[in-house]
C-alpha positions as protocol buffer text, in pm:
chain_id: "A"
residue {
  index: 1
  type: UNK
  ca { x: 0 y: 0 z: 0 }
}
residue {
  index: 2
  type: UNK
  ca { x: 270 y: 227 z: 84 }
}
residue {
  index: 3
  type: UNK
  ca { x: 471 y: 180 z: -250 }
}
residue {
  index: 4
  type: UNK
  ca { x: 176 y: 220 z: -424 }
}
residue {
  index: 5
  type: UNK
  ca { x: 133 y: 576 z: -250 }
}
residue {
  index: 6
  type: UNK
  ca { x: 501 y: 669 z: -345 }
}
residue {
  index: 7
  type: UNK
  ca { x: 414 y: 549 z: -717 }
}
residue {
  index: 8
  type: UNK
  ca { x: 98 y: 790 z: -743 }
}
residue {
  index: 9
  type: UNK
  ca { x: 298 y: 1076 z: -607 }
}
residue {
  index: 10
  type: UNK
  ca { x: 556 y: 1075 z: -915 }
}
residue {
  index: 11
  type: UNK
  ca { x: 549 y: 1351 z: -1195 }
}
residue {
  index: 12
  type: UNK
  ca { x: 336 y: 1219 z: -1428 }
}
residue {
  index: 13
  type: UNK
  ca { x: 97 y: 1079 z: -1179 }
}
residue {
  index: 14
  type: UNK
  ca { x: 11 y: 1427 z: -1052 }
}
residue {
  index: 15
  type: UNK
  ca { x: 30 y: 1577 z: -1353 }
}
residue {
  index: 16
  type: UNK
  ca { x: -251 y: 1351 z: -1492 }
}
residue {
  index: 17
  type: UNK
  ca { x: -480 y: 1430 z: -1174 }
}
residue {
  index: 18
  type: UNK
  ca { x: -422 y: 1763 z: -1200 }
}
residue {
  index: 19
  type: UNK
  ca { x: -507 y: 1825 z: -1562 }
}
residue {
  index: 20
  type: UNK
  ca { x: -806 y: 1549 z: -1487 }
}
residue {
  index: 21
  type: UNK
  ca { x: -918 y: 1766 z: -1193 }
}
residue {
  index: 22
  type: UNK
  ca { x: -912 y: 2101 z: -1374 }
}
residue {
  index: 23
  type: UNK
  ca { x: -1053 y: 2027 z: -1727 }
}
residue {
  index: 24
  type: UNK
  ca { x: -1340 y: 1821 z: -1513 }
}
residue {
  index: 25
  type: UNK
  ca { x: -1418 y: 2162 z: -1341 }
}
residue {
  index: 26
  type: UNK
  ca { x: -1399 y: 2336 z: -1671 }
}
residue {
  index: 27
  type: UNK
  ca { x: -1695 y: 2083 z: -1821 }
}
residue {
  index: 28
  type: UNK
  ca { x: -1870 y: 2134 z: -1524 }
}
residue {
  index: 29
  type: UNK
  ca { x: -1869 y: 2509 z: -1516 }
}
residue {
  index: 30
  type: UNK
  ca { x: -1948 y: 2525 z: -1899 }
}
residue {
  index: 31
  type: UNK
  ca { x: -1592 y: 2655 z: -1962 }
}
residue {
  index: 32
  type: UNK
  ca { x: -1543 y: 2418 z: -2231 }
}
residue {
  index: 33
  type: UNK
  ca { x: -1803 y: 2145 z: -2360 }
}
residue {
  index: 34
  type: UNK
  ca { x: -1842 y: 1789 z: -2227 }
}
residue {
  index: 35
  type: UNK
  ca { x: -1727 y: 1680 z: -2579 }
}
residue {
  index: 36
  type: UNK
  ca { x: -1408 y: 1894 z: -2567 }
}
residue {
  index: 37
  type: UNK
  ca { x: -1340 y: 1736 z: -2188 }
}
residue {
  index: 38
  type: UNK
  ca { x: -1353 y: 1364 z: -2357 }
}
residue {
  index: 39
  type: UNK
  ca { x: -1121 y: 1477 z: -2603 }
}
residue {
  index: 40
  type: UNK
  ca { x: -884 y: 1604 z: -2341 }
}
residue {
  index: 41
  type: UNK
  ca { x: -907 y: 1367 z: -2117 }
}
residue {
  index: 42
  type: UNK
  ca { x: -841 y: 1069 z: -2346 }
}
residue {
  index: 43
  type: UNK
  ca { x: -574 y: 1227 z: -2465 }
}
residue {
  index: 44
  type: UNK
  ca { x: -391 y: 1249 z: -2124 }
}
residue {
  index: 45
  type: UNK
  ca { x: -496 y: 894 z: -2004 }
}
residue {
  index: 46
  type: UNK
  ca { x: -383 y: 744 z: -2311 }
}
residue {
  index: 47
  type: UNK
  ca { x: -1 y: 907 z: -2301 }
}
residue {
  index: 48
  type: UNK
  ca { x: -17 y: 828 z: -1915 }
}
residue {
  index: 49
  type: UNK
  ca { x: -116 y: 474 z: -1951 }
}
residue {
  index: 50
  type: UNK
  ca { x: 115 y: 415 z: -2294 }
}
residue {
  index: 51
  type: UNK
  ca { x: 419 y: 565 z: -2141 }
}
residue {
  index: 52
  type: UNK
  ca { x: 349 y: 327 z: -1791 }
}
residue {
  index: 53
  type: UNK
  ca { x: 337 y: 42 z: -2043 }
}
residue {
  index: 54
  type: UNK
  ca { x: 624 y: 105 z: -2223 }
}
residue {
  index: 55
  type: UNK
  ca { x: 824 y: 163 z: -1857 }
}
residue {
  index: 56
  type: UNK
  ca { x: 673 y: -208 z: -1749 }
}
residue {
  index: 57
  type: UNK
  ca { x: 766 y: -351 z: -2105 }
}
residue {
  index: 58
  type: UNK
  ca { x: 1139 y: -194 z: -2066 }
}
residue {
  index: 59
  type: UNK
  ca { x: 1183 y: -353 z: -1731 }
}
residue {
  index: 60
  type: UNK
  ca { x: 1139 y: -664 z: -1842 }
}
């Protein structure tokens, strides 16, 4: 549990919350449009999951 902590606490990790966190608020507030949000969002999740992969596939 506790390495897991450390793990979420690294760059990238926050950076992803962060930029989940604000564009959410943004959708939510009608800043941008819930279509625009999706867009964002997948974006992120999709270089923060790829680049974990390709860290896990390295180790090994």
């Amino acid at each position: 549990m506790k390495n897991a902590f450390v793990k979420l606490l690294k760059v990238k990790s926050l950076v992803t919350i962060i930029l989940t966190a604000v564009f959410a608020y943004l959708s939510i507030i009608g800043t941008i449009k819930g279509e625009q949000f999706l867009v964002i969002f997948t974006t992120v999740i999709a270089f923060y999951f790829g680049t974990q992969a390709k860290k896990n596939d390295d180790k090994e």
